[in-house]
C-alpha positions as CSV (number, residue, x, y, z in Angstrom):
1,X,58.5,169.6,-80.9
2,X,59.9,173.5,-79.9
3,X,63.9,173.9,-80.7
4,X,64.7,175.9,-78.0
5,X,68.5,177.6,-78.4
6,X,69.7,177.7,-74.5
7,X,73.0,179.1,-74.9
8,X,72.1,181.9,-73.2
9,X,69.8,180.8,-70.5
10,X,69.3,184.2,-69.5
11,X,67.9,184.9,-72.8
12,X,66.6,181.5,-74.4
13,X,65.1,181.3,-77.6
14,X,62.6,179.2,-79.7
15,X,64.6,178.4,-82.8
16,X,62.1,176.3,-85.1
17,X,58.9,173.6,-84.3
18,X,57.8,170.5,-85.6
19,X,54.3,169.4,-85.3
20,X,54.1,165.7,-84.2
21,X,50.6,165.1,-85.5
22,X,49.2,165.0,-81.5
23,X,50.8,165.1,-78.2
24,X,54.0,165.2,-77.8
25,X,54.8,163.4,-74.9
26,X,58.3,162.2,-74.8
27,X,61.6,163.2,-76.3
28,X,64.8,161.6,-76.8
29,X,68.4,162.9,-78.7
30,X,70.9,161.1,-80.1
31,X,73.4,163.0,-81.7
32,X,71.6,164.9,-84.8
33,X,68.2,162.5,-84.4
34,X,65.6,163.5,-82.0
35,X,62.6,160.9,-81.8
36,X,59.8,162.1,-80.0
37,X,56.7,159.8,-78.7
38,X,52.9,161.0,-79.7
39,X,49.7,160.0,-78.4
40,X,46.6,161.0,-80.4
41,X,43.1,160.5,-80.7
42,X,43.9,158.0,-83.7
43,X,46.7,156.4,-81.8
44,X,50.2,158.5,-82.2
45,X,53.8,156.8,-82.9
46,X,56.7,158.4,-83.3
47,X,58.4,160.7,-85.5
48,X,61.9,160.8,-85.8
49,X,63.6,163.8,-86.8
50,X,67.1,165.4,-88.1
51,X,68.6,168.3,-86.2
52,X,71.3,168.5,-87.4
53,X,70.6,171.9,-88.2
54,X,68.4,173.1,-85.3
55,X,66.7,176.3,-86.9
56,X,65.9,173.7,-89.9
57,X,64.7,170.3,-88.7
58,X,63.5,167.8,-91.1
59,X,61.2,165.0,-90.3
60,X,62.5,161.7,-91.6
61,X,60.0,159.6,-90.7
62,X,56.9,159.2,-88.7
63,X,56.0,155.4,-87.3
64,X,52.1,154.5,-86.2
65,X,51.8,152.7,-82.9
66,X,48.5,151.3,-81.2
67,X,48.1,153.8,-78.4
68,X,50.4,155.7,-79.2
69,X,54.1,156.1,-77.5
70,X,54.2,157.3,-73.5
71,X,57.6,157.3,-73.4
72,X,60.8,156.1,-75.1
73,X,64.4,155.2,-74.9
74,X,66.9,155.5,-77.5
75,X,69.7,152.3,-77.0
76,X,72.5,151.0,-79.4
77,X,70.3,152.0,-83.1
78,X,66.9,151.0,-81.4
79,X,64.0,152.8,-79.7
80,X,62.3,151.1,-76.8
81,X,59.0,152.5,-76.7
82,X,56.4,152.1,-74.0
83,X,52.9,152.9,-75.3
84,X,50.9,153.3,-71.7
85,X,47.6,152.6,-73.5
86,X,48.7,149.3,-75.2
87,X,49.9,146.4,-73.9
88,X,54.2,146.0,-73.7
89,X,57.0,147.2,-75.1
90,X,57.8,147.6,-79.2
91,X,61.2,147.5,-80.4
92,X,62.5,150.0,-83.8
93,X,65.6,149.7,-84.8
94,X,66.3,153.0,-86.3
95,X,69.7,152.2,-88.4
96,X,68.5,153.9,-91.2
97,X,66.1,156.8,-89.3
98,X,64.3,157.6,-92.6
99,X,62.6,154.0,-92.8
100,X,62.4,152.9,-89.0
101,X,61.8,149.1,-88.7
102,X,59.9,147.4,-86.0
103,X,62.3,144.4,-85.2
104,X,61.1,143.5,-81.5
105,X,57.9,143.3,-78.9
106,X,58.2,142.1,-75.2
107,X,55.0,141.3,-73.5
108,X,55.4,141.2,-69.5
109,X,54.7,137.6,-68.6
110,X,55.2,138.2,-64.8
111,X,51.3,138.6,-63.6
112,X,51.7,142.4,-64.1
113,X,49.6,144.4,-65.9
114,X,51.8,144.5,-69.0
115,X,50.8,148.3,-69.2
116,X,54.2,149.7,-69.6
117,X,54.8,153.6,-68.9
118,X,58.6,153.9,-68.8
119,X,61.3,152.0,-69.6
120,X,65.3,152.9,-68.7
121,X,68.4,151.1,-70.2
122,X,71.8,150.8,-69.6
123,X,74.4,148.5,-69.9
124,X,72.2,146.0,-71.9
125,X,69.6,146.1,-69.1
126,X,66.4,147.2,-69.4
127,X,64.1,148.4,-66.5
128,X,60.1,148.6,-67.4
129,X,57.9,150.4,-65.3
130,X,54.6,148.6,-65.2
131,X,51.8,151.3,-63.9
132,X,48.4,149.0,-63.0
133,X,47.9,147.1,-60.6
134,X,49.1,144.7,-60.2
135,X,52.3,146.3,-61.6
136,X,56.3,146.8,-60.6
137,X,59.4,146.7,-62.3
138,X,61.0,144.3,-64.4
139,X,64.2,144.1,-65.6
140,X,65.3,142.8,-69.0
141,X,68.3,141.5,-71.0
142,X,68.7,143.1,-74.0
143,X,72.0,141.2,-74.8
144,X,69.7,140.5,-78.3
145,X,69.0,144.3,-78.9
146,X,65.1,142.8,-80.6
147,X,64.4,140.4,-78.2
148,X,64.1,141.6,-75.0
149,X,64.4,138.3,-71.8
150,X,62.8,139.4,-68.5
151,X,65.5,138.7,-66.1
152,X,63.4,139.3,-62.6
153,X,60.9,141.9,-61.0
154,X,59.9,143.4,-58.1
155,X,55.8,144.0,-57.4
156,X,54.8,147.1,-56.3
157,X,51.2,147.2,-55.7
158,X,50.2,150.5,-56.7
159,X,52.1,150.3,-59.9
160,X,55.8,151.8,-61.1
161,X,55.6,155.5,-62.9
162,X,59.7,155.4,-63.5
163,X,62.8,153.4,-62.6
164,X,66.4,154.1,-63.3
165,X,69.7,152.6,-62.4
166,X,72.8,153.8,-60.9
167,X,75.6,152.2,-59.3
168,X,74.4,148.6,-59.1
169,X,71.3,150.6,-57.5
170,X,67.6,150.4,-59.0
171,X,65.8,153.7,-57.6
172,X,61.8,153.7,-58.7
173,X,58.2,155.2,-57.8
174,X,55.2,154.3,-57.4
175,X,52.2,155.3,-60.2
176,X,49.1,155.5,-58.0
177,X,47.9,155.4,-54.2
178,X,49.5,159.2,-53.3
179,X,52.1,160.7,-52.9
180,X,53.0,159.6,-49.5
181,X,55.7,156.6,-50.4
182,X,59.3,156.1,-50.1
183,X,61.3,155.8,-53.0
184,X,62.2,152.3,-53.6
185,X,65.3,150.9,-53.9
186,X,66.7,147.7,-55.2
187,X,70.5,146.7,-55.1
188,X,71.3,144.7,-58.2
């Protein structure tokens, strides 16, 4: 993870790093905790960091995860993580960020692949991208944060790279078959 200080852009600066122990492929910020997702050749996790002080970040924890972690997004205390390599989506709740405790797991029971590779939340929804085919997107209640309901889902043969949601509007993209597509859009 590079700290960059960006308050000049016209002169931005790298601050301090933090090595994740692999690829760092995802980053997230809450306030002073930045998680970031890491794939490596023994799997990956996450490691969740305080930045409070940004020239001095400390490492609080790091969390092993089959296949490691694609992508993830911080919610209410919890990290949703989407793993790309392993099957579903794993649940931490990150109250105390020094001792992260997995608390959930949703498997996709839809026909998809369950092969998540992003995953968007708001307002206690949660919208999975499922990449293979056959994949799409599904949308989840997370009205109980650790247990994740699929609500509904749309199929999209050539898979779903990313979804988000905007004004009762769910705007997503397809992983594979070129480049060529419309954007999709579903009204909630």
């Amino acid at each position: 993870l590079y700290i960059v200080d960006i308050s000049q852009p016209s002169n931005m600066r790298k601050v301090a790093e933090v090595a994740a122990g692999g690829s760092a492929l995802d980053v997230k910020v809450d306030g002073d905790m930045a998680v970031v997702g890491v794939r490596s050749e023994s799997g990956g996790g996450v490691v969740v960091i305080d930045v409070s002080e940004p020239s001095m970040p400390q490492v609080l924890a790091r969390v092993s995860q089959p296949g490691g972690v694609h992508n993830l997004f911080l919610y209410k205390e919890r990290a949703y993580l989407a793993h790309a390599n392993a099957p579903g989506l794993t649940v931490l709740d990150l109250r105390d960020p020094s001792m992260p405790v997995q608390t959930g797991h949703w498997d996709n029971d839809t026909g998809f692949s369950n092969v998540v590779h992003d995953v968007f939340i708001r307002d206690d929804l949660a919208f999975v991208s499922d990449i293979a085919d056959p994949g799409g997107l599904v949308i989840l209640d997370l009205t109980d944060l650790d247990n994740p309901v699929t609500i509904s889902s749309v199929a999209v043969p050539e898979g779903t790279h990313s979804a988000w949601y905007e004004k009762n509007h769910v705007y997503f993209n397809q992983e594979f078959g070129g480049w060529a597509r419309l954007l999709r859009v579903v009204d909630l």
